[in-house]
C-alpha positions as CSV (number, residue, x, y, z in Angstrom):
1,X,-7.9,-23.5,22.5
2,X,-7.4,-23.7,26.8
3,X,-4.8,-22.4,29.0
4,X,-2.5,-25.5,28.3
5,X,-1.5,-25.3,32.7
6,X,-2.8,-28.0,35.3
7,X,-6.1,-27.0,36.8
8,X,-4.6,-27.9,40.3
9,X,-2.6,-24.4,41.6
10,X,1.2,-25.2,41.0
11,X,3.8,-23.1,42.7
12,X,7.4,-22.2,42.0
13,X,9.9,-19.7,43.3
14,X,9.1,-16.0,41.9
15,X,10.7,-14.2,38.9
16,X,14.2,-15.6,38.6
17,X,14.8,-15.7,42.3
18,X,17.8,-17.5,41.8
19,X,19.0,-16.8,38.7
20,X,23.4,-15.4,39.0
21,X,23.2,-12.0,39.7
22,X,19.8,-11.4,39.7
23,X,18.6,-8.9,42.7
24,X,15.6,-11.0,43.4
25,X,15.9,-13.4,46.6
26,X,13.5,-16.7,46.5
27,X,10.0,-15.3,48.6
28,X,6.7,-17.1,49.0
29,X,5.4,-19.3,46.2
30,X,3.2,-18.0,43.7
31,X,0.2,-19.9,41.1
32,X,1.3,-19.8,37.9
33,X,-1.8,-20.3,36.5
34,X,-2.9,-16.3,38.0
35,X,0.7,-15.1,36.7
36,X,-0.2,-16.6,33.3
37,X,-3.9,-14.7,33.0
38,X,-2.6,-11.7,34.2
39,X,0.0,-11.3,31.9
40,X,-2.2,-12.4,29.6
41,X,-4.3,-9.7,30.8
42,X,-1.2,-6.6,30.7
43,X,-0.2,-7.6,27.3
44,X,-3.6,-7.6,25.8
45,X,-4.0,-4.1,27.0
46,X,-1.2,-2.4,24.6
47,X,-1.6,-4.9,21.8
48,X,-5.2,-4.6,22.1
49,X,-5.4,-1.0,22.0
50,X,-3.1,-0.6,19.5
51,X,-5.6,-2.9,17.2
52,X,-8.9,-1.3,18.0
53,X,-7.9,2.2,17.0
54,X,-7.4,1.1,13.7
55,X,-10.9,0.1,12.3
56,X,-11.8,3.8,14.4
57,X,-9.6,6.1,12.3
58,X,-12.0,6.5,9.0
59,X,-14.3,8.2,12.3
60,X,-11.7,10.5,13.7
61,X,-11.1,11.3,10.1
62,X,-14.4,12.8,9.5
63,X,-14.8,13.9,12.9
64,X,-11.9,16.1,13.6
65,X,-12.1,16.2,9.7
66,X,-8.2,15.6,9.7
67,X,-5.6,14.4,6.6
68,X,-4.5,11.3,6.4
69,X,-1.2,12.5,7.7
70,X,-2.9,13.6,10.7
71,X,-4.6,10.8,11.8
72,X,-1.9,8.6,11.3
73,X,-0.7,9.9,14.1
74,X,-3.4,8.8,16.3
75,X,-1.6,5.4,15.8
76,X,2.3,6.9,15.4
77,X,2.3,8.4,18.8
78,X,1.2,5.5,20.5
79,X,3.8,3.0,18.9
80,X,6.2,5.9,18.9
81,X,6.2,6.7,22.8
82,X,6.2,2.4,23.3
83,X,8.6,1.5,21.0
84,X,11.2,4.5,22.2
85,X,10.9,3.7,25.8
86,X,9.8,-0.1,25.6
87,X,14.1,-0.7,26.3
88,X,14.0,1.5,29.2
89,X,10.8,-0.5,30.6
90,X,12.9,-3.4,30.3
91,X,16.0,-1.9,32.3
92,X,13.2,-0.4,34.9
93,X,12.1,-3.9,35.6
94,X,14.9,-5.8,36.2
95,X,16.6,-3.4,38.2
96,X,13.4,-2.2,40.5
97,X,11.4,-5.1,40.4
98,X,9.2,-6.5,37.3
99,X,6.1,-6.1,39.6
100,X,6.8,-2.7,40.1
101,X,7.0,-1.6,36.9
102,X,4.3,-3.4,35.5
103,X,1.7,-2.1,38.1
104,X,2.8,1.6,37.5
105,X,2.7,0.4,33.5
106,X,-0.8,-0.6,33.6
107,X,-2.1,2.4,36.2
108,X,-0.6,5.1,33.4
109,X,-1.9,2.9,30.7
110,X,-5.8,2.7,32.4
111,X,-5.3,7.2,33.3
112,X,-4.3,7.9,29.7
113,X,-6.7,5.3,28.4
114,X,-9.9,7.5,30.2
115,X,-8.0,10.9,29.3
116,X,-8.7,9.6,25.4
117,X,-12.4,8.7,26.3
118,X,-12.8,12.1,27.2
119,X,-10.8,13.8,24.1
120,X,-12.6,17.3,22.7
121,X,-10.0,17.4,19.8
122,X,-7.4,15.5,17.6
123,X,-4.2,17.5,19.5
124,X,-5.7,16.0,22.7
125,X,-6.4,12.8,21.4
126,X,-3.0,12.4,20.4
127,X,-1.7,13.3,23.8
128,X,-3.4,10.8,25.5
129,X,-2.5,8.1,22.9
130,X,1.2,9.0,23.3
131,X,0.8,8.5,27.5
132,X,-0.7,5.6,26.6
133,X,2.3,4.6,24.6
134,X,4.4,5.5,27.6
135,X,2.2,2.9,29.9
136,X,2.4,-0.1,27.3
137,X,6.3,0.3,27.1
138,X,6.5,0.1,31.3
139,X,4.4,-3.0,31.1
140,X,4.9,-5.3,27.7
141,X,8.4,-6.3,28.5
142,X,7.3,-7.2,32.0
143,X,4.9,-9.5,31.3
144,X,6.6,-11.4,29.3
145,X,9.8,-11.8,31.8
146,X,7.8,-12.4,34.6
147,X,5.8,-15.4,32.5
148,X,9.1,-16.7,31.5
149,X,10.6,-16.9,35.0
150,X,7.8,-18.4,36.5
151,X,7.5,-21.2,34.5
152,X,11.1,-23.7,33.8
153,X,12.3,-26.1,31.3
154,X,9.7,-27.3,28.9
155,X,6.9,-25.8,30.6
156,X,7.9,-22.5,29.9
157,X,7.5,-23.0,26.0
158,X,3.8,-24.2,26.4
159,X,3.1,-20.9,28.7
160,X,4.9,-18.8,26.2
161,X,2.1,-20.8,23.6
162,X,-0.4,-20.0,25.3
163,X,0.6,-16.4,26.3
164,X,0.9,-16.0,22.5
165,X,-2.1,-17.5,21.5
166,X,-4.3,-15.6,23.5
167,X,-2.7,-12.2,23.2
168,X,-2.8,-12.4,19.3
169,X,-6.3,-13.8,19.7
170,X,-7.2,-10.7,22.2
171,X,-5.7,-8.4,19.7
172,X,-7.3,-9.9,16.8
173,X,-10.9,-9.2,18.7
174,X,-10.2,-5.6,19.3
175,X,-11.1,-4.2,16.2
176,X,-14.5,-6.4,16.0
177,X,-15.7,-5.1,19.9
178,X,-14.2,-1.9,18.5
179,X,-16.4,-2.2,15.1
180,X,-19.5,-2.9,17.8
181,X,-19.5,-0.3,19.9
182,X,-18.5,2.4,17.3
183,X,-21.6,1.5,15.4
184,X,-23.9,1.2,18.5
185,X,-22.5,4.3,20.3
186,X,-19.7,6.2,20.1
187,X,-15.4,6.2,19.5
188,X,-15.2,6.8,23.0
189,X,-15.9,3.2,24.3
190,X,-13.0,1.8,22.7
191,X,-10.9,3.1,25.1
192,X,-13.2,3.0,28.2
193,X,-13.0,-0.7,27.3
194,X,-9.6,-1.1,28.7
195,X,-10.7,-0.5,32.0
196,X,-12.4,-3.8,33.5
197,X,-9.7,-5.3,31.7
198,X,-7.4,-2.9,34.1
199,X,-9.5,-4.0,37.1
200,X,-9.3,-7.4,36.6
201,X,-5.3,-7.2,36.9
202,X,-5.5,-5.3,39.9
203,X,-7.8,-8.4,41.4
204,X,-5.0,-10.9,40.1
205,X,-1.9,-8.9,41.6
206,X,-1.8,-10.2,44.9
207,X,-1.6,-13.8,42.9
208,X,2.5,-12.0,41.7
209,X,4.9,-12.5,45.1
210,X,8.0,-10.5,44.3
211,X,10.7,-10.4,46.7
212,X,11.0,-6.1,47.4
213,X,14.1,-4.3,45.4
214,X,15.3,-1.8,47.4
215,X,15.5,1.3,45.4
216,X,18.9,3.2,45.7
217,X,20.3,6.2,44.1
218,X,23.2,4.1,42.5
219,X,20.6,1.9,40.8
220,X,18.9,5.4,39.9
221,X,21.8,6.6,38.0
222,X,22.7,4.1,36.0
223,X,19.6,4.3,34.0
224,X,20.4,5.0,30.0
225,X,18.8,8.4,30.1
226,X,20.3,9.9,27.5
227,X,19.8,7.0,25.2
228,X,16.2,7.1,25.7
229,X,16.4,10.7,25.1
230,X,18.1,9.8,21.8
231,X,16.3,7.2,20.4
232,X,12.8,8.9,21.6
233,X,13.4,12.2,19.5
234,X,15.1,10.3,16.8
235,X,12.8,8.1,16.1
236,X,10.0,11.0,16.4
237,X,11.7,13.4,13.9
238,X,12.3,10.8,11.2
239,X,8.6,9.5,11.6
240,X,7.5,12.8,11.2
241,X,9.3,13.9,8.0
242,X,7.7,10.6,6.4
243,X,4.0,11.3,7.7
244,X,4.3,15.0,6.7
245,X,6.9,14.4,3.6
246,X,3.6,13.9,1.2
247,X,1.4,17.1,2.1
248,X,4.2,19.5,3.2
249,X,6.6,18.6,0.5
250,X,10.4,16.5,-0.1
251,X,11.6,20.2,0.0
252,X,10.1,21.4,2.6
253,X,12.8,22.7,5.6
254,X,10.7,20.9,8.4
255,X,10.9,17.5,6.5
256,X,14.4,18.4,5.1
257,X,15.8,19.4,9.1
258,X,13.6,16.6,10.7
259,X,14.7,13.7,8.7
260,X,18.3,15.0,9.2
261,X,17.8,15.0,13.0
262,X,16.7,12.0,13.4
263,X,19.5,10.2,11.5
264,X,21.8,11.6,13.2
265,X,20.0,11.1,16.6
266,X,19.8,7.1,16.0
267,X,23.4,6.9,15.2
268,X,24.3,9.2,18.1
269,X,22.0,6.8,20.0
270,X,23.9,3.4,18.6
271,X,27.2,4.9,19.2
272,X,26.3,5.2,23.1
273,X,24.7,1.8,23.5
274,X,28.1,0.6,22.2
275,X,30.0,2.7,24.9
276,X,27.9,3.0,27.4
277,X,28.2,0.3,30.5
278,X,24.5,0.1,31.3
279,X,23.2,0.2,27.8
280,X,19.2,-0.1,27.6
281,X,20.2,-1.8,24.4
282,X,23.1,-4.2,25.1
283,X,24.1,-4.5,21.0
284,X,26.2,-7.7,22.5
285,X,22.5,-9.1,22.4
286,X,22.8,-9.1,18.6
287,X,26.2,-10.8,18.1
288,X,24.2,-14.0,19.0
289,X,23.0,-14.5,15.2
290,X,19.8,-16.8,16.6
291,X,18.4,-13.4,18.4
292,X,19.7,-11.2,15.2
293,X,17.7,-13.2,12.9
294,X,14.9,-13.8,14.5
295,X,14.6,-9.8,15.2
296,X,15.0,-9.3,11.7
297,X,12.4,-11.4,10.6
298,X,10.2,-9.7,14.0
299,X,10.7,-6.0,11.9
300,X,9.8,-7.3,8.7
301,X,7.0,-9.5,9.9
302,X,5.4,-7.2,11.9
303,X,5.8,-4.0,9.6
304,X,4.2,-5.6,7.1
305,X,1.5,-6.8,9.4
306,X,0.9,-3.6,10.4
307,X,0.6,-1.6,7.3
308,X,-2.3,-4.4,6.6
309,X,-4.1,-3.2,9.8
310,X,-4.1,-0.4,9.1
311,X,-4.8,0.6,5.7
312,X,-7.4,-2.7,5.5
313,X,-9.9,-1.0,7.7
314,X,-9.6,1.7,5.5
315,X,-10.2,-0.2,2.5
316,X,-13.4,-2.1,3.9
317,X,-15.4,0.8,5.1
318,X,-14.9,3.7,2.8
319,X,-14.8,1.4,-0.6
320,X,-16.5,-1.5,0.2
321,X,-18.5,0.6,2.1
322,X,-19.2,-2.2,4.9
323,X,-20.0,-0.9,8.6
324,X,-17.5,-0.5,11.7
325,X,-18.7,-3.5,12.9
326,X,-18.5,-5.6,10.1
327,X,-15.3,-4.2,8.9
328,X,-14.3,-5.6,12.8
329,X,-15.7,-8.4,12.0
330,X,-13.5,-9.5,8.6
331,X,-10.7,-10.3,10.8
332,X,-12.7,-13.2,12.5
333,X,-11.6,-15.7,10.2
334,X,-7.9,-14.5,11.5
335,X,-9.2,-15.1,14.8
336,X,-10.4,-18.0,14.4
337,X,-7.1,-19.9,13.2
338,X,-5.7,-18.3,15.6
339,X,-7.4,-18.9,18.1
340,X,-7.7,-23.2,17.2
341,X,-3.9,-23.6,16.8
342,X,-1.8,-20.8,18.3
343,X,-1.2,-23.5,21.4
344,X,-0.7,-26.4,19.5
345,X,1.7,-24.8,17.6
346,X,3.7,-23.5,20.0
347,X,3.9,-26.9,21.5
348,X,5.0,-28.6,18.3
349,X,7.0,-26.0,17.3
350,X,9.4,-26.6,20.6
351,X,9.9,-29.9,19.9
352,X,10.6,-29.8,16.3
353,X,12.2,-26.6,16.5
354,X,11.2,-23.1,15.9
355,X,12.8,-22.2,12.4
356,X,11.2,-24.2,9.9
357,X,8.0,-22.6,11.6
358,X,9.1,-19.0,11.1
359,X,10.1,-19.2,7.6
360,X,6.9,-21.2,6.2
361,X,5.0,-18.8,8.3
362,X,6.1,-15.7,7.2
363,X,5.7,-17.3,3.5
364,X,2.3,-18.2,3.9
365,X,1.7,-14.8,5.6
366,X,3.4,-13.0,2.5
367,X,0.8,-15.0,0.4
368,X,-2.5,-13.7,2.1
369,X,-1.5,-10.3,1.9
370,X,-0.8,-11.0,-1.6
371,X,-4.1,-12.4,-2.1
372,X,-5.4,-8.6,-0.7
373,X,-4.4,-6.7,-3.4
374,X,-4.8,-9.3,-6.4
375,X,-8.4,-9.9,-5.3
376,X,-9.4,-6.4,-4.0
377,X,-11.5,-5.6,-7.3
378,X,-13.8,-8.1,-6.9
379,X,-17.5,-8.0,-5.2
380,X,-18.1,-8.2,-1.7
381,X,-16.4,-9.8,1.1
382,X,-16.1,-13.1,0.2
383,X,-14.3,-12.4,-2.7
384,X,-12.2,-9.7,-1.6
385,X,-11.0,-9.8,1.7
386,X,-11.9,-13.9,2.9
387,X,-9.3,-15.2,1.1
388,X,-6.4,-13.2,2.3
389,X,-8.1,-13.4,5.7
390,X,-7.9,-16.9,5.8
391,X,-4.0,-17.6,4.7
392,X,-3.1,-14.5,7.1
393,X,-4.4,-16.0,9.9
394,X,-2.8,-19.5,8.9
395,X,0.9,-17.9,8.8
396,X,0.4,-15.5,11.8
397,X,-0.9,-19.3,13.8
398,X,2.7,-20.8,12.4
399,X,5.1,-17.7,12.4
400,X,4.0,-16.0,15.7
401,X,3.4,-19.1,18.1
402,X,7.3,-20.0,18.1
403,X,8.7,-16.4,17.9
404,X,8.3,-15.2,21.5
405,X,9.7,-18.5,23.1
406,X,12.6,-18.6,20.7
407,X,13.6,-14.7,21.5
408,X,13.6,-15.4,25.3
409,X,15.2,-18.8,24.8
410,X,18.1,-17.0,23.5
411,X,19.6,-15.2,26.1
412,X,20.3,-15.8,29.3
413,X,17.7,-16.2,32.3
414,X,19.1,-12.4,33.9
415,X,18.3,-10.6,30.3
416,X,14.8,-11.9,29.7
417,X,13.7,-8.4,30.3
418,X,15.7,-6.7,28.2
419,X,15.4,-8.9,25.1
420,X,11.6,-9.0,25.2
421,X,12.0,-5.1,25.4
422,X,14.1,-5.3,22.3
423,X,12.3,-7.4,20.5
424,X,9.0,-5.8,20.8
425,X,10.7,-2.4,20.4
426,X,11.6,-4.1,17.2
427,X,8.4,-5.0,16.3
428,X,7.2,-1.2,17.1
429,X,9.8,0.2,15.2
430,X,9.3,-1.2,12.3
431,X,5.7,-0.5,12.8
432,X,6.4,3.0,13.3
433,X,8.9,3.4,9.9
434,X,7.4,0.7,7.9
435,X,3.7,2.2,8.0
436,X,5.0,5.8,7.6
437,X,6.8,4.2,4.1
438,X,3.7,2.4,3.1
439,X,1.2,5.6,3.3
440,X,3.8,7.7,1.0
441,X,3.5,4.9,-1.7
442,X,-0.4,4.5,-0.9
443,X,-0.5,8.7,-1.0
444,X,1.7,9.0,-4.4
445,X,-0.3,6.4,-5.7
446,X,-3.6,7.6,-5.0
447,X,-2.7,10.9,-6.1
448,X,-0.8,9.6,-9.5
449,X,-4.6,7.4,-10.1
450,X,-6.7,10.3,-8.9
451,X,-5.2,12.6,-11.5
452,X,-5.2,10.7,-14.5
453,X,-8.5,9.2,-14.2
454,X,-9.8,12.7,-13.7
455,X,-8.4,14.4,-17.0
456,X,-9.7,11.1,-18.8
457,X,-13.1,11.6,-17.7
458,X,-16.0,14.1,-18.8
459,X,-17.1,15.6,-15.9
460,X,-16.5,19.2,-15.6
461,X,-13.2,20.8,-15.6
462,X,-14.5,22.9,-12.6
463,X,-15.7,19.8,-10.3
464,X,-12.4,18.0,-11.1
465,X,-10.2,21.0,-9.5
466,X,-13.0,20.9,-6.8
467,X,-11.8,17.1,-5.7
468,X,-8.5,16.8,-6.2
469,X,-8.1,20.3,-4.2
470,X,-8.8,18.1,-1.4
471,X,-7.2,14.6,-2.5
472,X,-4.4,14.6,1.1
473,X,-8.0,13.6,2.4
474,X,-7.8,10.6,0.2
475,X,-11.1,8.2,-0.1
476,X,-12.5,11.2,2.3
477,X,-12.3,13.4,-0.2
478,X,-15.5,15.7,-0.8
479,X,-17.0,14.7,-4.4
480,X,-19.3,17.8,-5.2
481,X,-23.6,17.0,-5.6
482,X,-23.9,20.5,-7.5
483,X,-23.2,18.9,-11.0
484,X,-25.7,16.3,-10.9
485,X,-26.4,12.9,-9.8
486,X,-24.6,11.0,-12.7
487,X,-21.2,13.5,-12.0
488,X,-21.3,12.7,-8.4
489,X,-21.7,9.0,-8.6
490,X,-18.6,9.2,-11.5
491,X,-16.7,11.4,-9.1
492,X,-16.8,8.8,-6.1
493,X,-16.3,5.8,-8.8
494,X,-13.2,8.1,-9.8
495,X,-11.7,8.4,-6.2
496,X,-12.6,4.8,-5.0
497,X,-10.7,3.4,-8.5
498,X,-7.7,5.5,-7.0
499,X,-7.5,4.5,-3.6
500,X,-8.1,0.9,-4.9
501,X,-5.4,0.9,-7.1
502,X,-3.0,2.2,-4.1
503,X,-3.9,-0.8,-2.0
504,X,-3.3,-3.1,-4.0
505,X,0.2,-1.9,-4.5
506,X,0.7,-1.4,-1.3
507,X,-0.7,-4.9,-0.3
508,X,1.7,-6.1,-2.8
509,X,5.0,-4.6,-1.3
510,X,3.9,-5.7,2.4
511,X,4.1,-9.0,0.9
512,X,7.5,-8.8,-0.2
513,X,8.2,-7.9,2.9
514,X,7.1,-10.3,4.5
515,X,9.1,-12.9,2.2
516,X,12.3,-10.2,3.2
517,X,11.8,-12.0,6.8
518,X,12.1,-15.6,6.0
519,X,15.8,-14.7,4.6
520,X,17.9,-13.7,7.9
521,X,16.3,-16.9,9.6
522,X,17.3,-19.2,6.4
523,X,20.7,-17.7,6.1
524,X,21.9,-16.5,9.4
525,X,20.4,-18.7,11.6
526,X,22.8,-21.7,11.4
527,X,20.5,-24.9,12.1
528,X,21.5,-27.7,14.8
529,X,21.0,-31.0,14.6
530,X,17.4,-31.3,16.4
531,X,16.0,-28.6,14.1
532,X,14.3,-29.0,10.8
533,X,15.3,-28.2,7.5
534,X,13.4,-24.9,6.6
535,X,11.0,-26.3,4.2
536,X,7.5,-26.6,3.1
537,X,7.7,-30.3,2.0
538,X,10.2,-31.4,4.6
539,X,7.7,-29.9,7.5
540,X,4.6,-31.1,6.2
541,X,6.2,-34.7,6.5
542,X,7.9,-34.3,10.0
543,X,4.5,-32.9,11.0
544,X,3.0,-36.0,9.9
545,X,4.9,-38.2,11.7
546,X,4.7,-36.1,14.5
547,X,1.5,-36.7,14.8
């Protein structure tokens, strides 16, 4: 895959200059090959971070020795803080200047980023991830606006390829540098990786010419405070009911009052995006049915993507007991499809139109993460995770490519901004809720396993209370050596059967899902004349003529 852009520096007027009612004024040309790296560049920073934290959390488990609850939310502050403020971001950027924004994005992301290198505990940890959080949601929507504005007509869908391809591709490798350096040093290098990766934006900037947006106190207070206020603490008090529902208790007051809260905080937060002139959220976005649909598919795509990163890692290094690296190194297969047709896609895609693309994406998608749980009793790799792997990374290529050039497509030039906010606040979201979901059914199920395969076994009656007194730790669970050799090993075969069991279910409901996302685009989205019927057959032969 290459940078589909001349080699030759090409220039064009900066960000929207003159789009209606934009503040920007046309200013001094700019190469939008250097805008297309280092956006390339600022995105891969959040998404890339968010990936390479997964395949560390079995360590932080047993080094802060921590629930599962707990160090769930190594990854739920993070997507919490960025998908609560990713709207503001948006708003930030087209009202103060994108470039702006997205330098003081990725200088809080690269401060927060060595303040979790240098974590002494979990509550610290957490901190920094949730400033980090705050960073990524300053600078994703940017990136993608400014890429978008820089590039016209046709061209823009080959950068927004390419932008796509490479991001997902960056992503994809974090978890295998992650895997690396974990195994050859220490946690703490995952996140000092993000800094020549910060550095090497910095060296790009001056490449970005931006005409200055004066800052004013009108343009100050017409920021949706409150409705960041609102949708930050209700989407935190709902995530954590459901991350501490399962060890605390359904009952319990603090799940009971938080999961109250935070209802009534996201309706108290809709209800002022729908009165409220300078809405962070516009909801008239969403009366175009092309932008609702492809943002439902985005929240069931993507939650079901992320429960697989997340609980996968899991799965390879504390059952199949393969290294950090290794485990890193599954998702290279992914990578790999990714990385050959993300481009080519996005290119074809544009011309025979995005949502035949979604649909069989998502499809084949909802396949490999079927092929997860139906395979993951078998032996080794190859017959447990490679097959999944493979069709994954085949309906990520065709799903993804198209997505991020048909949400900006929708709207008008003026609200690129704010749609890419919304759309990867989407794709947090339902990150955020889908995951916390998934880990009750992989917790009950666990537990439900665990319990009965215990009192159907013959090991004592004392080292069975001894392990399931532990079992919110789940495959970490501490199987006692005091009762010999042969209970031990049947105590770990006891709690590795249970976790098993729960990912497979839970691999199973990601990919229904995932088949949940192909039906908003199939039904909603109301198909023009140039587009493509949505299906399998009928794109396989407009392909082939195609090429």
């Amino acid at each position: 895959m290459k940078l589909d852009i001349a080699k030759t520096p090409q220039t064009v007027p900066c960000l929207s200059a003159v789009a209606s009612g934009s503040d920007y004024q046309p200013c001094h040309p700019v190469d939008r090959k250097s805008i297309l790296v280092m956006t390339i560049l600022g995105s891969s920073l959040a998404f890339m971070d968010g990936s390479v934290v997964n395949v560390a959390l079995p360590t932080f488990q047993s080094t802060f020795y921590a629930t599962s609850s707990e160090v769930q939310w190594i990854v739920q502050s993070y997507a919490l803080f960025c998908a609560a403020l990713l709207l503001l971001g948006g708003t930030l950027g087209d009202r103060l200047g994108r470039k702006r924004i997205f330098v003081i994005g990725v200088g809080l992301f690269t401060l927060a980023s060595t303040g979790a290198a240098l974590s002494m505990s979990l509550p610290q940890l957490v901190l920094s991830r949730s400033v980090q959080g705050v960073g990524a949601a300053l600078l994703i929507p940017q990136s993608l606006a400014i890429l978008s504005s820089a590039f016209p007509g046709r061209e823009r869908s080959s950068a927004i390829g390419a932008w796509s391809a490479w991001t997902s591709v960056l992503a994809a490798l974090g978890p295998v540098v992650g895997g690396l350096l974990i195994q050859v040093s220490t946690w703490r290098w995952i996140f000092l990786l993000n800094l020549p990766l910060a550095a090497w934006i910095l060296f790009l900037l001056p490449k970005l010419r931006e005409s200055n947006t004066e800052l004013s106190t009108l343009k100050l207070a017409t920021f949706d405070l409150r409705g960041t206020l609102l949708n930050t603490l209700g989407l935190g008090s709902v995530v954590y009911s459901l991350s501490f529902g399962p060890q605390l208790g359904w009952t319990n007051p603090r799940v009971v009052v938080s999961m109250l809260a935070g209802i009534s905080l996201i309706g108290a937060f809709l209800r002022s995006q729908w009165h409220n002139k300078y809405a962070m959220m516009p909801l008239s976005l969403f009366s175009n049915r092309r932008f609702l649909a492809v943002n439902l598919l985005t929240f069931f795509l993507y939650g079901s993507l992320g429960v697989a990163f997340y609980i996968v890692p899991f799965f390879s290094i504390q059952i199949k007991r393969l290294s950090p690296f290794a485990t890193g190194a599954a998702f290279l297969p992914c990578i790999a499809v990714m990385f050959l047709f993300s481009s080519r896609v996005g290119r074809i895609s544009s011309e025979l139109g995005e949502r035949s693309f979604l649909v069989v994406g998502a499809i084949c998608s909802a396949c490999g993460l079927a092929l997860f749980g139906a395979f993951s009793h078998r032996q080794g790799y190859v017959g447990s995770l490679l097959p999944g792997m493979l069709l994954l990374g085949v309906g990520i290529t065709i799903a993804l490519s198209p997505l991020a050039n048909v949400v900006m497509s929708s709207v008008p030039d003026e609200e690129t901004a704010v749609a890419s906010a919304v759309n990867n606040s989407v794709s947090r979201i339902a990150g955020l809720v889908v995951l916390s979901i998934a880990t009750i059914f992989l917790s009950h199920g666990f537990d439900r396993s665990l319990l009965k395969q215990l009192n159907a076994s013959s090991i004592p009656s004392q080292m069975k209370g001894q392990i399931y007194a532990n079992h919110e730790l789940m495959t970490a669970v501490w199987v006692p050596s005091t009762f010999g050799d042969r209970a031990e090993r049947q105590g770990r075969d006891i709690v590795d059967r249970a976790f098993t069991n729960g990912y497979s279910a839970v691999m199973y409901a990601a990919a229904f899902g995932m088949l949940l996302a192909t039906l908003p685009v199939m039904l909603w989205w109301r198909q023009s004349s140039g587009e493509l019927d949505p299906n399998p057959a009928s794109l396989y032969a407009n392909l082939k003529s195609y090429s």
